[in-house]
N, CA and C atoms as an extended XYZ file, in Angstrom:
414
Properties=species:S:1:pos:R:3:atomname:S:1:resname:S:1:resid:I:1 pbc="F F F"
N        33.571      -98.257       -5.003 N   UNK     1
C        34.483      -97.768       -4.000 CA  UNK     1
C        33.846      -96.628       -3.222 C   UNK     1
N        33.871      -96.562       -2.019 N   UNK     2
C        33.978      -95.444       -0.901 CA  UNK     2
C        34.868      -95.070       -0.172 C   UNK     2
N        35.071      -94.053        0.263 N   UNK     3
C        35.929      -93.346        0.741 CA  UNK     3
C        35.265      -92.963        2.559 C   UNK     3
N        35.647      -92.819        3.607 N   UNK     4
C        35.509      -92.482        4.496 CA  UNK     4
C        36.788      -91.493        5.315 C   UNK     4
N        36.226      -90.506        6.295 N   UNK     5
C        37.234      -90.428        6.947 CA  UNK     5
C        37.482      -90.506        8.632 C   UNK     5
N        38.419      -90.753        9.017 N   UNK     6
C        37.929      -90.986       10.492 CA  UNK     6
C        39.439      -90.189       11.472 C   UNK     6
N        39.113      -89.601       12.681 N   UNK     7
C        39.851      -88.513       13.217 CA  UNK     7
C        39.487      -88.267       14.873 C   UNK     7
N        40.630      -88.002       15.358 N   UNK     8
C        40.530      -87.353       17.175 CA  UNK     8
C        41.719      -86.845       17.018 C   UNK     8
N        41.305      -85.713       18.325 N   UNK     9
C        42.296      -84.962       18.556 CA  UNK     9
C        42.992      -85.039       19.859 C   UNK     9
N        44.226      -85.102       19.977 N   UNK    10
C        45.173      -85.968       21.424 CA  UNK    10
C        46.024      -84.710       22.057 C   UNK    10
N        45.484      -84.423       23.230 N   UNK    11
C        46.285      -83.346       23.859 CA  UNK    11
C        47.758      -83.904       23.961 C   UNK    11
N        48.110      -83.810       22.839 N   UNK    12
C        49.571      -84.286       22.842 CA  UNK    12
C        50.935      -83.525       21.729 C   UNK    12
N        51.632      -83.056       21.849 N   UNK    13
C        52.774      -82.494       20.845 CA  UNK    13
C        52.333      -83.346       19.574 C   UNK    13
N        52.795      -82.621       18.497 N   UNK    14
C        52.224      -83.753       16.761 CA  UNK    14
C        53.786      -84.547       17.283 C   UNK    14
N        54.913      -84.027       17.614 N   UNK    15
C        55.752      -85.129       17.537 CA  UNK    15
C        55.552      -86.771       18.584 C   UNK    15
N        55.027      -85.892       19.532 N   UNK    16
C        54.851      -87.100       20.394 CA  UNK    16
C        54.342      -88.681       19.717 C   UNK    16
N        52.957      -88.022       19.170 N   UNK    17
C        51.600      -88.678       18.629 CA  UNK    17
C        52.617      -89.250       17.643 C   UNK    17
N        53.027      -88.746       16.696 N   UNK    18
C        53.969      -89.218       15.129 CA  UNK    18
C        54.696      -90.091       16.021 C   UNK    18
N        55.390      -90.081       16.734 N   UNK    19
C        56.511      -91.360       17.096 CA  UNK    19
C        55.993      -92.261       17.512 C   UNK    19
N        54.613      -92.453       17.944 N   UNK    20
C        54.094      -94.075       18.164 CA  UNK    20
C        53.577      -94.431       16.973 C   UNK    20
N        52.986      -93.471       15.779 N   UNK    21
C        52.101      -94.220       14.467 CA  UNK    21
C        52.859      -94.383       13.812 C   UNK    21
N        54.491      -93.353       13.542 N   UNK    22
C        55.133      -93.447       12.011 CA  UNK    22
C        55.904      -94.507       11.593 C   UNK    22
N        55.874      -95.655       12.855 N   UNK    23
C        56.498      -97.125       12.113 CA  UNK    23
C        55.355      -97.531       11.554 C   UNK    23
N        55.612      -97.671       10.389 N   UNK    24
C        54.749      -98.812        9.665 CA  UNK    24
C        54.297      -99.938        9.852 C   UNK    24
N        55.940     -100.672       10.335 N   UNK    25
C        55.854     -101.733       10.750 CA  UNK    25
C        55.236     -102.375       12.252 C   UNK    25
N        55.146     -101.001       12.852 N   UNK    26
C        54.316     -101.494       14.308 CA  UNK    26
C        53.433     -100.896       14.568 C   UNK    26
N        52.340     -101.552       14.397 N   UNK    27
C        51.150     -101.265       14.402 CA  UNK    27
C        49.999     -101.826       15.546 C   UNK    27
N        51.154     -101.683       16.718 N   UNK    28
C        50.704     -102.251       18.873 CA  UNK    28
C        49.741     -101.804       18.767 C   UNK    28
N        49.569     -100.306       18.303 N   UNK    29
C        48.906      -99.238       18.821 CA  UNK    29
C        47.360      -99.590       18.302 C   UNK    29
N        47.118     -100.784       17.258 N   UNK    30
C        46.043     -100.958       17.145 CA  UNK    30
C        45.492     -102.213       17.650 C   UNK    30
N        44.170     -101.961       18.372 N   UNK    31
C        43.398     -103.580       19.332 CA  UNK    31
C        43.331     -104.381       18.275 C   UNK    31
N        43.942     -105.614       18.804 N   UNK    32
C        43.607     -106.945       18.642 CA  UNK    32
C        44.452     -107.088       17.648 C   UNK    32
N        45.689     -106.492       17.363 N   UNK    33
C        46.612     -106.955       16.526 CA  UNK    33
C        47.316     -107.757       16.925 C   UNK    33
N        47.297     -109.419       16.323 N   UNK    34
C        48.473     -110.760       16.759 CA  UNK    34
C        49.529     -110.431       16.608 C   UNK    34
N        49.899     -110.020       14.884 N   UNK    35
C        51.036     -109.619       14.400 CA  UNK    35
C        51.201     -108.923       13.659 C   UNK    35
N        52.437     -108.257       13.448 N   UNK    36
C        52.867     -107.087       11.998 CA  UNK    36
C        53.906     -107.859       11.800 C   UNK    36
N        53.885     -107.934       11.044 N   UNK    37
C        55.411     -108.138       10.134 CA  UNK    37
C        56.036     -107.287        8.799 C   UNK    37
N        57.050     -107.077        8.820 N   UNK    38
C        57.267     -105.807        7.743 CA  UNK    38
C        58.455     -106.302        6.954 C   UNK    38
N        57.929     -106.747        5.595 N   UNK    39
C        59.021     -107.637        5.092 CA  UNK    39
C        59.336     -106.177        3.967 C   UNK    39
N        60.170     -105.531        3.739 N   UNK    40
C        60.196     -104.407        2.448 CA  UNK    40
C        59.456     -103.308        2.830 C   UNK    40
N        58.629     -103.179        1.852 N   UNK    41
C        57.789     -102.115        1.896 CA  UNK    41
C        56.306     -102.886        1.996 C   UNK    41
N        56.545     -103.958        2.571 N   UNK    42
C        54.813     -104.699        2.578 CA  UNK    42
C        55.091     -104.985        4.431 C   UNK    42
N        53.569     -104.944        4.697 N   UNK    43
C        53.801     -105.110        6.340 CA  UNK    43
C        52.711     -106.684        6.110 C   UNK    43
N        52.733     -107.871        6.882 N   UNK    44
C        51.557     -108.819        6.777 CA  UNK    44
C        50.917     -108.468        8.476 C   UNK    44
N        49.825     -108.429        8.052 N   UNK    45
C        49.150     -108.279        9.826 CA  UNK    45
C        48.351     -109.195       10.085 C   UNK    45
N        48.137     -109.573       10.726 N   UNK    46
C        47.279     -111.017       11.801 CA  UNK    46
C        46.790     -110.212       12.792 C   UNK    46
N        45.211     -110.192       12.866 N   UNK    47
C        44.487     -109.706       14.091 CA  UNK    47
C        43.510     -110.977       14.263 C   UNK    47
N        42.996     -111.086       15.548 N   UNK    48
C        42.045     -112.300       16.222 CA  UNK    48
C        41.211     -112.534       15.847 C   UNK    48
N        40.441     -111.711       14.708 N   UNK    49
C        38.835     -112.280       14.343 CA  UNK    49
C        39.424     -112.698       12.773 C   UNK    49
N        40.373     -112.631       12.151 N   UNK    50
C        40.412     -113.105       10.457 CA  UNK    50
C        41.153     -114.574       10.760 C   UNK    50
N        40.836     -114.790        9.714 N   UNK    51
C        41.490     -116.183        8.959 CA  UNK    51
C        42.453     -116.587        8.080 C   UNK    51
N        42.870     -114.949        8.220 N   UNK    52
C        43.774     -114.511        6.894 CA  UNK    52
C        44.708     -113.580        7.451 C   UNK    52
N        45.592     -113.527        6.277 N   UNK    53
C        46.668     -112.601        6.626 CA  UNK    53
C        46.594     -111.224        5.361 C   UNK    53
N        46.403     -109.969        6.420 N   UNK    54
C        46.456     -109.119        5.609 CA  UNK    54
C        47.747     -108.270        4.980 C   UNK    54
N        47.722     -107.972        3.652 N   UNK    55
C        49.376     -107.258        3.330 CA  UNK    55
C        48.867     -106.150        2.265 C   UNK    55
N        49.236     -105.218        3.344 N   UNK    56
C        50.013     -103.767        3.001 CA  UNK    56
C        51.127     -103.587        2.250 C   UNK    56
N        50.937     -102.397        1.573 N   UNK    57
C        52.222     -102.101        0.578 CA  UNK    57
C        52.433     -100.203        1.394 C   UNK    57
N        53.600      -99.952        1.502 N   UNK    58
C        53.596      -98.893        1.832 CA  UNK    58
C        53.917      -97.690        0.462 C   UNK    58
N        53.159      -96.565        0.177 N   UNK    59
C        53.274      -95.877       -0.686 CA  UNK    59
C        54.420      -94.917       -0.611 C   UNK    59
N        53.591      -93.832        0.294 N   UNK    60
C        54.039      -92.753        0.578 CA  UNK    60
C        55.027      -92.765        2.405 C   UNK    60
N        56.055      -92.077        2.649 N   UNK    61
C        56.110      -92.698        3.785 CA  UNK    61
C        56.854      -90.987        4.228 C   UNK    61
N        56.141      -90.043        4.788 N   UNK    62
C        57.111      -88.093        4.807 CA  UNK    62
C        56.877      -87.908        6.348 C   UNK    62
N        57.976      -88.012        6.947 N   UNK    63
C        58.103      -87.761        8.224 CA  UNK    63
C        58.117      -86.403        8.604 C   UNK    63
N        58.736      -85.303        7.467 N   UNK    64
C        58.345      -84.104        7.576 CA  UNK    64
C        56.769      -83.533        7.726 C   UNK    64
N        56.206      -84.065        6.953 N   UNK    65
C        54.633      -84.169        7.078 CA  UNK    65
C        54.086      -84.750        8.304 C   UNK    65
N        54.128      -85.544        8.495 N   UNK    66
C        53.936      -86.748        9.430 CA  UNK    66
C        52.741      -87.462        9.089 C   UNK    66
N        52.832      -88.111        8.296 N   UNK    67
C        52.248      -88.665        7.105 CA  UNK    67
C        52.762      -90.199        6.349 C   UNK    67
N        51.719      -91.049        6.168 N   UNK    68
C        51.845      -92.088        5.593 CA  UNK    68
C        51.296      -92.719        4.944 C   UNK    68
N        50.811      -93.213        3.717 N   UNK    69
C        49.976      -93.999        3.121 CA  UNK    69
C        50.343      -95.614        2.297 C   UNK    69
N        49.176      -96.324        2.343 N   UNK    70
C        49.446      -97.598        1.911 CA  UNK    70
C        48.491      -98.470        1.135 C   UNK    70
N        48.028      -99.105        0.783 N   UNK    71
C        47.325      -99.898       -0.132 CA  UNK    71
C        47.221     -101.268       -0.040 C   UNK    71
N        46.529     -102.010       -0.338 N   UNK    72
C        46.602     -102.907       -0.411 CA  UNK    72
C        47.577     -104.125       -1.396 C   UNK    72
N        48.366     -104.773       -0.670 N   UNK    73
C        49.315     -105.748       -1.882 CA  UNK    73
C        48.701     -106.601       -2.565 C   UNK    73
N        47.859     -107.585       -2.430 N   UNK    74
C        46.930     -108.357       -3.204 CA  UNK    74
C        45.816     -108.682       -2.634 C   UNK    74
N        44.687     -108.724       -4.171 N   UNK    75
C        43.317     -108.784       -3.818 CA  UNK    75
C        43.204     -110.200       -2.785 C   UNK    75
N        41.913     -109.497       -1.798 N   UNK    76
C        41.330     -110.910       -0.804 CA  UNK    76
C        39.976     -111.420       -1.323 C   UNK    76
N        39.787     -112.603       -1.128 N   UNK    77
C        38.597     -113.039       -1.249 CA  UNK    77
C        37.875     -113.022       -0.085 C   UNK    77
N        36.777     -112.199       -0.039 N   UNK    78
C        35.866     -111.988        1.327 CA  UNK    78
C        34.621     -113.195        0.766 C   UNK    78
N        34.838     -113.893        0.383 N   UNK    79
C        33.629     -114.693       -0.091 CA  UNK    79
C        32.666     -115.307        1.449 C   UNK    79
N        33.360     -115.916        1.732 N   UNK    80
C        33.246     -116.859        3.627 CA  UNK    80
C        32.749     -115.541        4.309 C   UNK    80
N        33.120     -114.146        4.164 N   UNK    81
C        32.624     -113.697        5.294 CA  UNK    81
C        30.909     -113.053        4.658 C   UNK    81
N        31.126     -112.625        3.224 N   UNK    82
C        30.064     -111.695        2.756 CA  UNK    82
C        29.052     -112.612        1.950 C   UNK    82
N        29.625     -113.585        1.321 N   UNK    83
C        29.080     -114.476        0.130 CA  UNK    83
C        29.677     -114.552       -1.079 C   UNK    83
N        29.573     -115.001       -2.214 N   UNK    84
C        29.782     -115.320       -3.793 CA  UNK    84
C        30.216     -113.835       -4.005 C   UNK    84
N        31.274     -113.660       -4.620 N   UNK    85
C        31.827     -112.498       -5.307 CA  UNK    85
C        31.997     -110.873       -4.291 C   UNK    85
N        32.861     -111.299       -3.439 N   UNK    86
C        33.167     -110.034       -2.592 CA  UNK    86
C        34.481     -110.309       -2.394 C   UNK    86
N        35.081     -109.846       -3.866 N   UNK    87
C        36.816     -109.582       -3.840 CA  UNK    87
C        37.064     -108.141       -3.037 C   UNK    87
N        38.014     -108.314       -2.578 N   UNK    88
C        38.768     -106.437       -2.061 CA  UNK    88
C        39.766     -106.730       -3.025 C   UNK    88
N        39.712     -106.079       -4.030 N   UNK    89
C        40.911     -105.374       -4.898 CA  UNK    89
C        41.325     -103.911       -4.037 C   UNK    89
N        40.940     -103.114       -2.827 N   UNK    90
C        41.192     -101.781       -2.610 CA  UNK    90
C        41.184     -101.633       -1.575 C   UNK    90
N        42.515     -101.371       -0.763 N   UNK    91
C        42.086     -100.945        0.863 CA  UNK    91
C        43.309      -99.855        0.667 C   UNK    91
N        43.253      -98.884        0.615 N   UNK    92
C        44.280      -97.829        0.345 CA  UNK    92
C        43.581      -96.828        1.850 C   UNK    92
N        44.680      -96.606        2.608 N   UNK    93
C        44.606      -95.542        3.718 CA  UNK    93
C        46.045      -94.904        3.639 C   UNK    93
N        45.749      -93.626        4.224 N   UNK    94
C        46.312      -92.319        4.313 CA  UNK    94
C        46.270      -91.871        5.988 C   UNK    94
N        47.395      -91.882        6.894 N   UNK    95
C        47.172      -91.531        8.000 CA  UNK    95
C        47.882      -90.470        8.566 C   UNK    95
N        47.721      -89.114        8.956 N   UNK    96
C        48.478      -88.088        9.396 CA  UNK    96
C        48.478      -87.301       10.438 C   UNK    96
N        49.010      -86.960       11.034 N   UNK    97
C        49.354      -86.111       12.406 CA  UNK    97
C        49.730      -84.872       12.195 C   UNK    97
N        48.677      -83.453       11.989 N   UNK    98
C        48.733      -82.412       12.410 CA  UNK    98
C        48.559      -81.660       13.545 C   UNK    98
N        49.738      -80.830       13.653 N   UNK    99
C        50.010      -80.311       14.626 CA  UNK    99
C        48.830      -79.239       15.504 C   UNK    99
N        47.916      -79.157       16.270 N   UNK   100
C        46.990      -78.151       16.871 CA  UNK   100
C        47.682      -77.537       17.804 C   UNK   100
N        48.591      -76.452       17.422 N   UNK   101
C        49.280      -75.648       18.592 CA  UNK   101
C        50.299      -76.462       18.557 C   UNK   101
N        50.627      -75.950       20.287 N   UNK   102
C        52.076      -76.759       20.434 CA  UNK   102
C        51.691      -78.000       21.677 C   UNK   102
N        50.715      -77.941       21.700 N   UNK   103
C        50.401      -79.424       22.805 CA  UNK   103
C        49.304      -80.421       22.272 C   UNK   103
N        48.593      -80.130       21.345 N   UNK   104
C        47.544      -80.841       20.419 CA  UNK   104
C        47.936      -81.251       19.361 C   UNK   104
N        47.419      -82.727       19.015 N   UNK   105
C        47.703      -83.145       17.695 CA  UNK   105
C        45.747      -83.277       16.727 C   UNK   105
N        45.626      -83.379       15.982 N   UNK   106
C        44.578      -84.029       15.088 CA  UNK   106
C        45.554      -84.905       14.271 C   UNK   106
N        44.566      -86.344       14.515 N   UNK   107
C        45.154      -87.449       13.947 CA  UNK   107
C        43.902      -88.286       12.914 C   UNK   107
N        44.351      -88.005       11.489 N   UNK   108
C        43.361      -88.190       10.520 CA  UNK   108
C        43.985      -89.860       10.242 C   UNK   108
N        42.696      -90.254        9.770 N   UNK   109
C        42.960      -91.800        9.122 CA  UNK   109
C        41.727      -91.804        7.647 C   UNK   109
N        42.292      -91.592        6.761 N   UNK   110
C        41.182      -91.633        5.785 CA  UNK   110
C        41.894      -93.233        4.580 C   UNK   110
N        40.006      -93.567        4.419 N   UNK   111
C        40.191      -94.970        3.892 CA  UNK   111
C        39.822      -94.787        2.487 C   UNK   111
N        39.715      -95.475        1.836 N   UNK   112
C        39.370      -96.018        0.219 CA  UNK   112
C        39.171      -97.235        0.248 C   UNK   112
N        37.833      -98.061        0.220 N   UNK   113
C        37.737      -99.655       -0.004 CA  UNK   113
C        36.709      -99.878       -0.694 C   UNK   113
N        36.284     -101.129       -0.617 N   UNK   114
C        35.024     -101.598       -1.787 CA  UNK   114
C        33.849     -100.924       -0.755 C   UNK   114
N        32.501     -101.061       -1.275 N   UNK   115
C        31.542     -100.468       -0.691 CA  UNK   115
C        30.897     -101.085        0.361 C   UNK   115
N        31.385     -102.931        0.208 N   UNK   116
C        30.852     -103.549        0.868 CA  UNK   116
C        31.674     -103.763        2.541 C   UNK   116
N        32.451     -102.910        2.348 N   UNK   117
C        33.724     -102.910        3.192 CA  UNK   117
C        33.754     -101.502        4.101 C   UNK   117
N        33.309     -100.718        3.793 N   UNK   118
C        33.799      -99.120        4.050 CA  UNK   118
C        33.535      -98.960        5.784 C   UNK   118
N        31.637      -99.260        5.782 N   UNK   119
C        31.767      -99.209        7.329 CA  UNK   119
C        32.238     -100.312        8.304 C   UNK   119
N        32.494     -101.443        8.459 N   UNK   120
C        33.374     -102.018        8.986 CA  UNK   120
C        34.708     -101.497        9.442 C   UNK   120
N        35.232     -101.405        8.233 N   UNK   121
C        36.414     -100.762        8.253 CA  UNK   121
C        36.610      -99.136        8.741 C   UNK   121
N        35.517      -98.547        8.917 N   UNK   122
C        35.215      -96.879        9.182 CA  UNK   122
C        35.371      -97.282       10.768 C   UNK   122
N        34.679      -97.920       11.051 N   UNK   123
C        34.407      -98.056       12.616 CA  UNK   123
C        35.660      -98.954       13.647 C   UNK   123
N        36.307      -99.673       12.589 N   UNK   124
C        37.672     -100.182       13.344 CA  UNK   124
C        38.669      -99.434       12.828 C   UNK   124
N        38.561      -97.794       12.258 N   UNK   125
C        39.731      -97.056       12.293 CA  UNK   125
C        39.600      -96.353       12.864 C   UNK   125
N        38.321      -95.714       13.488 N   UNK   126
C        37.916      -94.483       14.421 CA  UNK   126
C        38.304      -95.519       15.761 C   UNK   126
N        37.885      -96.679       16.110 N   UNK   127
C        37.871      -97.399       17.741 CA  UNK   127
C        39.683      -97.662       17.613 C   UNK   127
N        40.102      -97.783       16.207 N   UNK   128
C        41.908      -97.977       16.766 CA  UNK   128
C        42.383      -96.589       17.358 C   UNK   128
N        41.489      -94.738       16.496 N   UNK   129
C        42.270      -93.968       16.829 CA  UNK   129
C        41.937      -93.497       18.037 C   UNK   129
N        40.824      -94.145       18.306 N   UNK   130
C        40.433      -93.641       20.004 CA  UNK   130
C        41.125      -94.229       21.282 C   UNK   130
N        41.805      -95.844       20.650 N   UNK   131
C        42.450      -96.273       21.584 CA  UNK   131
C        43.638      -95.874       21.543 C   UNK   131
N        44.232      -95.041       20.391 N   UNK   132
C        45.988      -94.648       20.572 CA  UNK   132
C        45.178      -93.424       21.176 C   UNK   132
N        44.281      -92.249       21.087 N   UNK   133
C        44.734      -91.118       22.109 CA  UNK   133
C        44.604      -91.808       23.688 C   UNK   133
N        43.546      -93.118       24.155 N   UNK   134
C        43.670      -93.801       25.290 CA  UNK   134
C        45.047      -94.000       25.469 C   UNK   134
N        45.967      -94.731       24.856 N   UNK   135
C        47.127      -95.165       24.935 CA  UNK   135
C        47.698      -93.994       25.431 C   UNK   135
N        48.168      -93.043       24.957 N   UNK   136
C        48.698      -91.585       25.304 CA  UNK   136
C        48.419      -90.456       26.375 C   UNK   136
N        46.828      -90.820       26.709 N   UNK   137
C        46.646      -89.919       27.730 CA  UNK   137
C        46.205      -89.278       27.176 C   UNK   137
N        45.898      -88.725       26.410 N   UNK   138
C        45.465      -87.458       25.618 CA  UNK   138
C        44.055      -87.262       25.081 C   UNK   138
């Protein structure tokens, strides 16, 4: 397992920024998402390059914080994309919106996945958070 973390900062109020990320269940704000679906506390997502459907479990969910974390609901077989024996038993992220002043946010996304996974996944959480401060203006 590795851990990464990935972050920008959005000339924007933390509340602003928090009211487009803190649905769980909608997750627009990230490219190339087909679908979310949020059945419970599990979201299934469909984006354009998989073959699969990914599902989230939501952990933690503190709006006072502005803060959310989630995990993965069941292991995938990455076999087709990596080769023979590249299960993800682990995709656990943590995403939060602190406040910088009263017109700035810092918006952290930190991951936990297998090793064979980390930068992939490092680099399509930094290009999603660059496209929500695009989205915002900020």
């Amino acid at each position: 397992m590795q851990k990464r973390h990935a972050e920008t900062v959005i000339d924007k109020p933390a509340d602003v920024v928090w009211a487009r990320v803190r649905d769980f269940g909608d997750i627009t704000w990230i490219p190339n998402t087909e679908s979310c679906v949020l059945e419970g506390d599990e979201r299934r997502v469909s984006k354009e390059a998989w073959d699969f459907d990914l599902v989230q479990r939501l952990v933690n969910h503190d709006d006072a914080a502005r803060t959310y974390s989630y995990s993965l609901a069941h292991p995938l077989d990455f076999s087709v994309f990596f080769g023979p024996d590249h299960m993800v038993n682990v995709i656990d992220g943590t995403i939060a919106v602190i406040p910088q002043g009263d017109s700035a946010s810092l918006v952290t996304w930190d991951i936990e996945t297998e090793d064979f996974m980390i930068e992939g996944t490092h680099k399509e959480y930094q290009a999603a958070l660059e496209s929500l401060k695009a989205q915002l203006g900020g």
